[in-house]
C-alpha positions as CSV (number, residue, x, y, z in Angstrom):
1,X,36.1,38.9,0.6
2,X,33.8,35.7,1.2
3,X,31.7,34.5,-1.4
4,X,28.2,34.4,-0.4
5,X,26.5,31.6,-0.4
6,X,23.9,31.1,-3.6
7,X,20.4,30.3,-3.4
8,X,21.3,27.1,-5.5
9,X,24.0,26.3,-3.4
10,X,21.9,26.4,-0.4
11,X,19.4,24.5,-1.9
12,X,22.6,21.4,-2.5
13,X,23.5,21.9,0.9
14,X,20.1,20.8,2.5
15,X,19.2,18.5,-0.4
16,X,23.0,16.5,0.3
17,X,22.5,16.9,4.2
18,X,18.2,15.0,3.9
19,X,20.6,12.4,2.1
20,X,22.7,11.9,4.6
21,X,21.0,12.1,7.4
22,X,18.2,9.6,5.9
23,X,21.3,6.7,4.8
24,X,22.3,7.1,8.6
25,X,18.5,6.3,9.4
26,X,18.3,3.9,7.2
27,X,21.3,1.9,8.4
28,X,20.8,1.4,11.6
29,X,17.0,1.2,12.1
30,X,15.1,-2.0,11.6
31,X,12.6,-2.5,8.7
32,X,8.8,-1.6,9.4
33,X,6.5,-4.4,8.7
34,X,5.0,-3.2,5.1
35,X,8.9,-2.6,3.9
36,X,9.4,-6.5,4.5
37,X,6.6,-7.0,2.4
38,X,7.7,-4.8,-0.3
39,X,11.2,-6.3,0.0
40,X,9.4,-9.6,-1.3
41,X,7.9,-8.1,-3.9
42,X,11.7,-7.3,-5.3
43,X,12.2,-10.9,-4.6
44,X,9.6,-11.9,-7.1
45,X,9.9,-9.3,-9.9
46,X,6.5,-9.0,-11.8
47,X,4.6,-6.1,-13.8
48,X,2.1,-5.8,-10.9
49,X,1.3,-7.2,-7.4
50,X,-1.6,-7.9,-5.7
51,X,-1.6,-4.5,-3.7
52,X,0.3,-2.4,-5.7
53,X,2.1,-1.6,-9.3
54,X,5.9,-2.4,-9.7
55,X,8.4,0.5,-8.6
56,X,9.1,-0.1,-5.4
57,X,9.9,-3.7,-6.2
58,X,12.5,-2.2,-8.7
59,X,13.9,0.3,-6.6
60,X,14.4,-2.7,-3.6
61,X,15.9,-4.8,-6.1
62,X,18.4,-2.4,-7.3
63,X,19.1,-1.3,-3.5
64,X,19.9,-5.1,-2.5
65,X,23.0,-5.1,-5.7
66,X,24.4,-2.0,-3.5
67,X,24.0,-3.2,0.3
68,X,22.3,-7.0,1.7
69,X,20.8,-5.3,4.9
70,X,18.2,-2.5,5.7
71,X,20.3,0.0,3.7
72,X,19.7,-1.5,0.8
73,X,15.9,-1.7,1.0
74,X,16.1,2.1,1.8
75,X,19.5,2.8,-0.5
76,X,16.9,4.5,-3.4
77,X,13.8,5.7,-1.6
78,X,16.7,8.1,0.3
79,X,17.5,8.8,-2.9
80,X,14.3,9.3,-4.5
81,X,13.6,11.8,-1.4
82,X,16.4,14.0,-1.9
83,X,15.9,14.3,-5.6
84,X,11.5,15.0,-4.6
85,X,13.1,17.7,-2.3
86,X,15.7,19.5,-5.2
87,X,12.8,19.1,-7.6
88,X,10.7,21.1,-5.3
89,X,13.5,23.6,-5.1
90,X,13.8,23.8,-8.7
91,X,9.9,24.1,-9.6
92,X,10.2,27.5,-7.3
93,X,13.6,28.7,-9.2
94,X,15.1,28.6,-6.2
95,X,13.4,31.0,-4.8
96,X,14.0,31.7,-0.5
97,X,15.3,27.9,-0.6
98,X,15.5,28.3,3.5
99,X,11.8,28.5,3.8
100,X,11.0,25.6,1.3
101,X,13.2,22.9,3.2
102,X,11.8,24.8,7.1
103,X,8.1,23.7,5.8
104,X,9.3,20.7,4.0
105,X,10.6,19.6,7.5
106,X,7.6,20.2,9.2
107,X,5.8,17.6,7.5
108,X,5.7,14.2,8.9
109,X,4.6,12.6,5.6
110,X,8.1,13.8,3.9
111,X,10.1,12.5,7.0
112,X,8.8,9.3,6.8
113,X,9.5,8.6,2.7
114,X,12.9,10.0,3.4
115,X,14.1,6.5,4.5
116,X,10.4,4.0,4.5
117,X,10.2,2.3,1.4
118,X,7.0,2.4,0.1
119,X,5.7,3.4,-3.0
120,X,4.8,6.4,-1.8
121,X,8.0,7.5,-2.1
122,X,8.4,7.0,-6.0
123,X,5.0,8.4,-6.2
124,X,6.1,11.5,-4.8
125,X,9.3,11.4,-6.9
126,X,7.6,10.9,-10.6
127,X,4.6,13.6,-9.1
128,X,7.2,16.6,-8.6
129,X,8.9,15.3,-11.7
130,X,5.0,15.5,-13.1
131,X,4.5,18.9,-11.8
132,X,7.6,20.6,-12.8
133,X,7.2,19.1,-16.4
134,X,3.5,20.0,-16.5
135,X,4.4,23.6,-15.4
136,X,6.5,23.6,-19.0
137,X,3.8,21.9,-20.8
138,X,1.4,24.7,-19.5
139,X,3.8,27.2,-21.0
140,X,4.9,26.0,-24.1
141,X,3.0,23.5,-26.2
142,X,5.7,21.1,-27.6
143,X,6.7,17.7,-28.7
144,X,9.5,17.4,-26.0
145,X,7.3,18.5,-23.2
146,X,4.3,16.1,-24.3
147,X,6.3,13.2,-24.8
148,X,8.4,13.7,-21.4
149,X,4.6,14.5,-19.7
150,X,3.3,11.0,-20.9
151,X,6.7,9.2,-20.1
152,X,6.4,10.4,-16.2
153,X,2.8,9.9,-15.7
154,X,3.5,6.1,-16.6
155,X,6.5,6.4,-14.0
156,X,4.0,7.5,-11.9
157,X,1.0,5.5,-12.3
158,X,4.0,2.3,-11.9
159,X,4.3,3.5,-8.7
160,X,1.4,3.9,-7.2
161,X,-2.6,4.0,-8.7
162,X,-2.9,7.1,-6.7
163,X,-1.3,9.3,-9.3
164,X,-4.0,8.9,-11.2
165,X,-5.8,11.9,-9.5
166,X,-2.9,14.2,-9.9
167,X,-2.9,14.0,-13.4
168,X,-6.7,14.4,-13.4
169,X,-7.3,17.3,-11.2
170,X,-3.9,18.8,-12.6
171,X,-6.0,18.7,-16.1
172,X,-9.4,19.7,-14.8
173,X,-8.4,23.5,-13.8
174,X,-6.5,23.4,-17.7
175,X,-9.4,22.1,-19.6
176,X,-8.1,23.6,-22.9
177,X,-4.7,21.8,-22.9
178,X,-7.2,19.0,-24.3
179,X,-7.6,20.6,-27.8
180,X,-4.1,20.5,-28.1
181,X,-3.2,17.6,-30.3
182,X,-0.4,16.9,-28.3
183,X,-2.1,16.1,-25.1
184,X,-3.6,13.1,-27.1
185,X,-0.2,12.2,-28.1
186,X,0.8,12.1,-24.1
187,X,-2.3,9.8,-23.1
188,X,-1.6,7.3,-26.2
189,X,1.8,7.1,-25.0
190,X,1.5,6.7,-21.5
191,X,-0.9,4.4,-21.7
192,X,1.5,2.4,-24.0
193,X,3.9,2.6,-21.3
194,X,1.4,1.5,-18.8
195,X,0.1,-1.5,-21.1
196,X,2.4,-4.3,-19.8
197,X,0.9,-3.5,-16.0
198,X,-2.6,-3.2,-17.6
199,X,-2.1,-6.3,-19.4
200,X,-0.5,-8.6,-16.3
201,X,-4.3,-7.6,-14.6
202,X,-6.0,-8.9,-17.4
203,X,-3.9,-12.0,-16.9
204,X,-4.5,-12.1,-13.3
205,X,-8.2,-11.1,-13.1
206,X,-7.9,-7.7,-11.9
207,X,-6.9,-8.9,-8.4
208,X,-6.0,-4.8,-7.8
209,X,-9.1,-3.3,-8.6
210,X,-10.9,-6.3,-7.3
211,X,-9.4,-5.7,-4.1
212,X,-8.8,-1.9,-3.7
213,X,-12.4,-1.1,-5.0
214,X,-14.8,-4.3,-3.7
215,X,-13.0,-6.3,-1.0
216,X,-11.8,-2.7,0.5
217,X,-15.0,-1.0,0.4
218,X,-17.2,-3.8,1.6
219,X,-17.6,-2.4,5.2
220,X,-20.3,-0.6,6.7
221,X,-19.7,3.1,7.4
222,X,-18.8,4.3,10.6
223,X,-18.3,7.8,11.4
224,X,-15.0,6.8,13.0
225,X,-13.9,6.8,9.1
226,X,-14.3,10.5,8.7
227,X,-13.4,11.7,11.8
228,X,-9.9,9.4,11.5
229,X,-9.4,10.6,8.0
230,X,-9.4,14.5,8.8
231,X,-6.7,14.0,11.9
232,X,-4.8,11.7,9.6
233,X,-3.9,14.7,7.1
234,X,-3.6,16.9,9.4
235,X,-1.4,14.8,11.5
236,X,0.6,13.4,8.3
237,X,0.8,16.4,5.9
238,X,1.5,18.3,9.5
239,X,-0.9,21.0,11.4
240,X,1.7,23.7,10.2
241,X,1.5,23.5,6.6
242,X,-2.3,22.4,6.6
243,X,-3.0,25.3,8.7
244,X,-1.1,27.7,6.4
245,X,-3.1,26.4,3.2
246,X,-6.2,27.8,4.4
247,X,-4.2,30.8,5.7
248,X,-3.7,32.0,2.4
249,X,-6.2,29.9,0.3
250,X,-7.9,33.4,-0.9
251,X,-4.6,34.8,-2.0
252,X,-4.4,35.5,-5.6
253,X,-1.7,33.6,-7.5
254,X,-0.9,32.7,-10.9
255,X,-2.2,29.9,-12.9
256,X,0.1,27.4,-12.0
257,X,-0.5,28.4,-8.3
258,X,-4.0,28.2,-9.0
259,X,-3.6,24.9,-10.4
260,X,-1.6,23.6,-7.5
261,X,-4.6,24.9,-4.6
262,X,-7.2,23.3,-6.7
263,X,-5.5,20.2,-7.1
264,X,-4.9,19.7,-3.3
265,X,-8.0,20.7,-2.2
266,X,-9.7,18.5,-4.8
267,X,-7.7,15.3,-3.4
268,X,-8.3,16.2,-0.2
269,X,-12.8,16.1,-0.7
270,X,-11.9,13.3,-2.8
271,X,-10.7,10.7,0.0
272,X,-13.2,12.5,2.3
273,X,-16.3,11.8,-0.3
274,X,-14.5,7.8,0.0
275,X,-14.1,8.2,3.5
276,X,-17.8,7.6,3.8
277,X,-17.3,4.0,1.9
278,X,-14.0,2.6,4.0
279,X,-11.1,3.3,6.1
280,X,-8.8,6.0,4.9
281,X,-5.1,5.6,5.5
282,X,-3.5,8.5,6.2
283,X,-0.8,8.0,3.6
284,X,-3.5,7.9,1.0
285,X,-3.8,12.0,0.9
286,X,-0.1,12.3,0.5
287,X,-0.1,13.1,-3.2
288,X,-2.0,16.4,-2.2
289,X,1.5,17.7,0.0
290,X,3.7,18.3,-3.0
291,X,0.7,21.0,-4.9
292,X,-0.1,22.0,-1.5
293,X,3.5,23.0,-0.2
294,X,4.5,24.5,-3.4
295,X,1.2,26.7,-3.1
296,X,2.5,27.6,0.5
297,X,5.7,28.7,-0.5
298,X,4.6,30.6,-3.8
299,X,2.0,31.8,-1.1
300,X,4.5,33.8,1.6
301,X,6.6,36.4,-0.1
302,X,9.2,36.7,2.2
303,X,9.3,35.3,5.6
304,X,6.9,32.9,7.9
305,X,7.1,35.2,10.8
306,X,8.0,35.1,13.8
307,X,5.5,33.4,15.5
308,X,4.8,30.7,12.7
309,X,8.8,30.4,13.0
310,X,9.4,29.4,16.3
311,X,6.1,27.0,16.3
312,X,8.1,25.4,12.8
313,X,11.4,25.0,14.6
314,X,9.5,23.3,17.6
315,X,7.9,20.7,15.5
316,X,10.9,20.4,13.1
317,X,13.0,19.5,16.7
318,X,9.8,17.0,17.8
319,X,10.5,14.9,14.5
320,X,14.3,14.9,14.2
321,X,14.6,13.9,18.2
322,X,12.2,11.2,17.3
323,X,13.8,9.8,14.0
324,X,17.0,9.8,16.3
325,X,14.7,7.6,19.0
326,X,14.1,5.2,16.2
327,X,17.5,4.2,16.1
328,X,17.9,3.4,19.7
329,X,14.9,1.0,19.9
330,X,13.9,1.0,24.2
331,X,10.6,0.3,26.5
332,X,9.9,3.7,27.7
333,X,9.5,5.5,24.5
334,X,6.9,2.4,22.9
335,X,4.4,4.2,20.5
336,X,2.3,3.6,17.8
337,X,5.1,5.0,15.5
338,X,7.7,3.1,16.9
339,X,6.2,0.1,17.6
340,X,6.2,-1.4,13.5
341,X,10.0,-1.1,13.8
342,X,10.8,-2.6,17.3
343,X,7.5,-4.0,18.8
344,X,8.6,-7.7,17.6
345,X,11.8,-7.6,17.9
346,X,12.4,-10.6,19.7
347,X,9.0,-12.4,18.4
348,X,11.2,-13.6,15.4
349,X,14.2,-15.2,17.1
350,X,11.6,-17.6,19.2
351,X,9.8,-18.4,16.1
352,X,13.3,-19.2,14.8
353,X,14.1,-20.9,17.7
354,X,10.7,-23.2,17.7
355,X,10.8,-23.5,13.6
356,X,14.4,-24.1,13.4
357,X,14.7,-25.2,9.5
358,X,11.5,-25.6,8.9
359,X,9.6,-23.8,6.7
360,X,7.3,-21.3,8.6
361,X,3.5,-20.7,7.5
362,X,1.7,-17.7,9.2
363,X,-1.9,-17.5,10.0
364,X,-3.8,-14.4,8.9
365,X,-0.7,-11.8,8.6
366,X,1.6,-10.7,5.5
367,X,4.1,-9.0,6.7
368,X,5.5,-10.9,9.4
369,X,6.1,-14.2,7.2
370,X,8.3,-11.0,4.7
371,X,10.1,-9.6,7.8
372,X,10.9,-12.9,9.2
373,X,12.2,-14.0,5.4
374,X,14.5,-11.1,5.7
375,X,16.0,-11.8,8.8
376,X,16.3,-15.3,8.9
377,X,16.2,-16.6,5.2
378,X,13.8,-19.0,5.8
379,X,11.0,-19.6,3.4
380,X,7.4,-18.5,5.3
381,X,4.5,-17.4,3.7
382,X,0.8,-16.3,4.8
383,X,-2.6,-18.5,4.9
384,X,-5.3,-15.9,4.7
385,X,-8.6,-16.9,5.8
386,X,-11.8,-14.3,5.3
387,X,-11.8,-12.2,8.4
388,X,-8.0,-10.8,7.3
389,X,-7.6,-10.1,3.4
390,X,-6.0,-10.9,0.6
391,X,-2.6,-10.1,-0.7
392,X,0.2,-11.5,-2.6
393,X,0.9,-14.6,-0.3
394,X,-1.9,-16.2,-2.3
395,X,-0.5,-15.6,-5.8
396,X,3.9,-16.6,-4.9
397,X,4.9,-20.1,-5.6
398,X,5.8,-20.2,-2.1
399,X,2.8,-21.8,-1.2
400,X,3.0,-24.4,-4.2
401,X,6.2,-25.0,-2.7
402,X,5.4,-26.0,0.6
403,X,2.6,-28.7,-0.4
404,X,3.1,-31.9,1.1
405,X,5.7,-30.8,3.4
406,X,6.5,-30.3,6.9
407,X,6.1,-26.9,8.5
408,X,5.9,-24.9,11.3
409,X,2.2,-23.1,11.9
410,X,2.6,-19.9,14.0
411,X,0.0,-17.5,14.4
412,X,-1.1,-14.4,17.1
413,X,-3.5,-15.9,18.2
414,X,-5.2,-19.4,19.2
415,X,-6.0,-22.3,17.0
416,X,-7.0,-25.7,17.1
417,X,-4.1,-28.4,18.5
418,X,-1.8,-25.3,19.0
419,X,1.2,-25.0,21.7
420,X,1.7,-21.6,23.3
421,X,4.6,-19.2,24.4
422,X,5.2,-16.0,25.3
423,X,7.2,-13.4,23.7
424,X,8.0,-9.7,25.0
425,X,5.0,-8.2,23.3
426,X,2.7,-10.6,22.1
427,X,2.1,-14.7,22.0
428,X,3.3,-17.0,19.7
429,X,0.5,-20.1,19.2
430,X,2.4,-22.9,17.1
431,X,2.5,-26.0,15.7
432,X,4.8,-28.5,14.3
433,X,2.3,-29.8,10.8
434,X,3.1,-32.9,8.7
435,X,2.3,-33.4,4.8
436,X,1.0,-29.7,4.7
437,X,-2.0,-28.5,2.4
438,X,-3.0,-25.1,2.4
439,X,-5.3,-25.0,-1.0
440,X,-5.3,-21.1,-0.8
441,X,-3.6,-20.8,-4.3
442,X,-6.7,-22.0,-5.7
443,X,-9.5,-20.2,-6.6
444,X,-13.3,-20.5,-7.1
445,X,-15.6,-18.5,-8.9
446,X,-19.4,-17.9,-10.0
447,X,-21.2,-17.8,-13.0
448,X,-22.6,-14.0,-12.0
449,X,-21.1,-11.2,-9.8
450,X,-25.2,-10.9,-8.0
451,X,-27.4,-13.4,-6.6
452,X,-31.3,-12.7,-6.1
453,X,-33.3,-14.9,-4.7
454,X,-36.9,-14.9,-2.9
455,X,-37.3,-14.8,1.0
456,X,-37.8,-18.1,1.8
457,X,-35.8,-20.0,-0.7
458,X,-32.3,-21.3,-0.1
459,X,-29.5,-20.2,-3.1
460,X,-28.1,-22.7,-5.4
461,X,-25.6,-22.5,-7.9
462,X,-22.2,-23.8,-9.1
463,X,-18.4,-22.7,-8.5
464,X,-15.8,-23.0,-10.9
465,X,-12.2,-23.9,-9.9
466,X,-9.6,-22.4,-11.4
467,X,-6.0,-24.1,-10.4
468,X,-3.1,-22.1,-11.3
469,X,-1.0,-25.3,-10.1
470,X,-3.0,-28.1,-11.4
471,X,-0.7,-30.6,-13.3
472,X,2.7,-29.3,-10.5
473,X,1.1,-31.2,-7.4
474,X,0.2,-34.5,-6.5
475,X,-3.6,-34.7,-5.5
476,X,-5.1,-38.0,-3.4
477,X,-8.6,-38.4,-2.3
478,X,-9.2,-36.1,0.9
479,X,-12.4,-34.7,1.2
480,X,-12.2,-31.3,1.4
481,X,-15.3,-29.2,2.6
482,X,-16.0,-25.4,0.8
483,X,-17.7,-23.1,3.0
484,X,-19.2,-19.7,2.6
485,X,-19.2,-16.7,4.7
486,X,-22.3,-14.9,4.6
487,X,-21.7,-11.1,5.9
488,X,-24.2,-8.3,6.8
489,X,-23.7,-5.0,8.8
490,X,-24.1,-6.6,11.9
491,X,-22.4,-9.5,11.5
492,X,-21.6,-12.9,9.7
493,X,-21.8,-16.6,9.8
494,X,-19.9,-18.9,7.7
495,X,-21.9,-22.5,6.7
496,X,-20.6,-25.5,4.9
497,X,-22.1,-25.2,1.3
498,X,-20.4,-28.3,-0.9
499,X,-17.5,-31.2,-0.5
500,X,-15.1,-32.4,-3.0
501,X,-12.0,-34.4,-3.6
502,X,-9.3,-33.2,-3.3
503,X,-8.3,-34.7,-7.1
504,X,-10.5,-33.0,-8.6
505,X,-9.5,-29.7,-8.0
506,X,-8.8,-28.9,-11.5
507,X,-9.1,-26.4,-13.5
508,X,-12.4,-25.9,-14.8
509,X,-13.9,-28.2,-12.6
510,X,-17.9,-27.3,-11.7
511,X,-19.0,-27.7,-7.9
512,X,-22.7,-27.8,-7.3
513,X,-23.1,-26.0,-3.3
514,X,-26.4,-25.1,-1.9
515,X,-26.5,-22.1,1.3
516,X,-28.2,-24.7,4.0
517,X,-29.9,-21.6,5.7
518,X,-33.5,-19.8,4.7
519,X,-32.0,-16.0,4.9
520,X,-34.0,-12.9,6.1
521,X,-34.8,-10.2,3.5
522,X,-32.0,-8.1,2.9
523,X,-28.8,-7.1,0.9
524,X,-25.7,-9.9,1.7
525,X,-22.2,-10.3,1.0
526,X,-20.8,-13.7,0.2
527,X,-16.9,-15.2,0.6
528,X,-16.5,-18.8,-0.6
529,X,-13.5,-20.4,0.1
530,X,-12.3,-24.3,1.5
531,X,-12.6,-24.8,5.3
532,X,-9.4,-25.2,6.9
533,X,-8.5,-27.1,10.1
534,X,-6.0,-23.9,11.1
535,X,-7.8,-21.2,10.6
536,X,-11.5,-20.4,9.7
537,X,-13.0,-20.4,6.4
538,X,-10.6,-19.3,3.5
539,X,-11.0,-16.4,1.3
540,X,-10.7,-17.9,-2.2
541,X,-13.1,-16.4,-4.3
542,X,-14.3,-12.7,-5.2
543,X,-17.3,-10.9,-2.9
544,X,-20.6,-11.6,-4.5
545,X,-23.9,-9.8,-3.8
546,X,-27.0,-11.5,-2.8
547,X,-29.8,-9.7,-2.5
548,X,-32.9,-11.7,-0.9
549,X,-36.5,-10.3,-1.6
């Protein structure tokens, strides 16, 4: 007589057949922009990075031992995806298996960290590893269970700052775990964990929180923010599962259940209350999809239904024809989805055929100077001036590297002296630079984080240099001119505010600059940074306030 197959069997099958199904992706599927840029990071092993904590960096890194192509970029985020989906199984006991992975497929969000690496994807690893463990902390106070607790919220936290709200609205709805003495034990040791990340922003200036809470933020609201968030989630966590939340969001559960409804919905206000300071990406609410599908599943006691079924199956067809469409990259099905894996495609062999072996420096963009690094080898990096943002371009010794030497300038769009041609799906502006000085690596800072000053009067203080490279390059005496960009809802204007040799850009050094403009009364941000006959003004210090009276 046949054996029949086990619940826990089932659950191997799918988790084995995600795995597979995800390395085949992986394989033969270009990298998307951001995964270039994260492949970088692996390239320069640190305890942080400009945008985000270290995991993803690791898990690269180890990948590239295993395979020196896409696969092994993707080799542990497939992985860490099949493991997030067992854990999921496990957390349930097991429990109608079939449903969990039909509503696990209907979600977008988990396709796409089943082969993108991004640090979303050990996030979501280390917060079912959180959950299940917090589920047995819950349950039985011990040693074990406090000490594992405080060992994966590091794990998490390493992997992306978002986890932080997990563990904090995981805690809120169990406010008396915090009398237990062991609780106190899991903080002090995950923040031990977590020191040698906490210490490299020290060492760095806080260039995360700097820029994920200032330079981020420093936009004025439009309602487009709000509006793009909600279709984001719904889009990304799919219309399915979002749906079936509030479905059953009234249903009486148990405590853990209980725990797992408040802690989505509590993400979810959260990013909307932040929604009404910046631009949401949609990714951002994805620590809310593992609480809420396990709330889903503990939710429906036997079967979807028929109706909810079929609709499921659709939309579980729509995404598996379209992960298959990635791999066969063509004009007719060109999308927003598609479009960071194959848009470019042939932009990078003309820039390799106009660069040849020259390095290549990129105006205003970090991830194509990564994905063209991974393709071609050749040394690239970005120059970031105010209108784009910061990132980990300005912090690499690739930059320091380049000083003095001759490079190819390619960029999206026009700048001064540049050479033009056209590639499939966008232009390539370029130009062949001698003896090339960039100065972004340097920064330059204020005395105070606010300016006031009276209507009518003209602001004037001093910037401090601070050289991260200043006895490693050779210095002449250029004039270099320092600029500020002075922004305000509707707009901004950039002004020359100071001039200094290029020599004495050392360390420490103070620059007297003066704003040559009487400003209106009002509330201002200011960007200083050195002028650069590329692009416009650089971004090389923090945003300062000014408030004029």
């Amino acid at each position: 007589m046949k054996e029949k197959i086990s619940n826990k069997q089932w659950a191997i099958i799918f988790v084995a057949a995600w795995i597979v199904l995800n390395l085949i992706l992986s394989a033969f599927t270009d990298l998307a922009e951001d995964e270039a840029y994260y492949w970088m990071f692996a390239r320069f092993l640190d305890w942080g990075y400009f945008d985000h904590p270290p995991m993803i960096a690791l898990m690269i890194k180890a990948g590239g031992f295993l395979f020196a192509n896409e696969l092994g970029v993707r080799f542990f985020t497939v992985i860490f995806s099949g493991l997030t989906l067992y854990i999921l199984f496990y957390i349930t006991e097991f429990r109608n298996v079939k449903l969990m992975f039909l509503l696990f497929l209907t979600s977008p969000a988990f396709h796409a960290f089943g082969f993108i690496s991004a640090p979303d994807v050990p996030l979501m690893f280390f917060a079912a590893l959180y959950l299940l463990v917090f589920k047995h902390y819950i349950e039985k106070d011990s040693l074990k269970n406090s000490l594992l607790l405080g060992l994966i919220s590091a794990l998490m936290m390493y992997s992306k700052y978002h986890g932080i709200l997990l563990i904090l609205f995981t805690i809120l709805p169990n406010l008396k775990i915090i009398t237990r003495k062991t609780f106190w034990l899991t903080t002090f040791f995950a923040l031990l964990l977590f020191l040698p990340h906490i210490w490299w922003q020290v060492q760095n200036g806080y260039p995360s929180v700097q820029y994920h809470l200032v330079d981020r933020v420093n936009r004025a609201y439009e309602f487009n923010f709000t509006f793009q968030y909600f279709l984001g989630q719904i889009g990304f966590c799919g219309p399915i599962l979002f749906l079936l939340f509030f479905r059953f969001i009234t249903a009486p559960v148990s405590p853990f259940y209980k725990t797992m409804k408040w802690t989505t919905i509590s993400v979810f206000l959260f990013f909307l209350a932040f929604s009404f300071r910046t631009f949401i990406e949609a990714n951002w609410g994805a620590i809310a999809y593992l609480p809420l599908i396990l709330f889903v599943h503990n939710s429906i006691r036997t079967d979807l239904g028929k109706v909810w079924k079929i609709v499921a199956y659709v939309v579980v067809t729509i995404l598996l024809l379209l992960r298959i469409v990635l791999m066969f990259p063509n004009d007719i099905l060109q999308f927003s989805v598609t479009k960071q894996f194959y848009r470019d495609r042939d932009f990078y062999p003309k820039v390799h055929e106009l660069a040849g072996d020259l390095p290549v420096v990129f105006l205003n963009t970090y991830q194509k100077p990564s994905k063209y690094s991974f393709y071609f080898g050749s040394p690239s990096f970005s120059l970031n001036s105010f209108w784009y943002r910061r990132n980990q371009y300005d912090k690499w010794t690739i930059q320091k590297d380049l000083q003095g030497k001759e490079v190819m300038i390619i960029a999206t769009d026009n700048f001064p002296n540049a050479q033009h041609v056209k590639a499939k799906y966008s232009d390539i502006y370029y130009l062949k630079k001698s003896n090339f000085k960039s100065y972004g690596y340097i920064q330059l800072t204020a005395n105070k984080k606010e300016f006031t000053i009276s209507k009518g009067e003209m602001l004037k203080d001093t910037l401090i240099v601070k050289n991260i490279w200043d006895n490693a390059l050779h210095y002449d005496s250029t004039a270099i001119e320092i600029g500020v960009v002075v922004k305000k809802t509707n707009g901004e204007s950039s002004f020359v505010v100071a001039e200094i040799l290029e020599k004495d850009l050392f360390s420490g050094n103070k620059i007297p600059f003066e704003i040559p403009i009487v400003l209106d009364k009002g509330e201002y941000n200011l960007i200083f940074g050195f002028n650069s006959d590329l692009t416009q003004t650089l971004w090389s210090s923090p945003v300062y306030k000014l408030s004029v009276k």
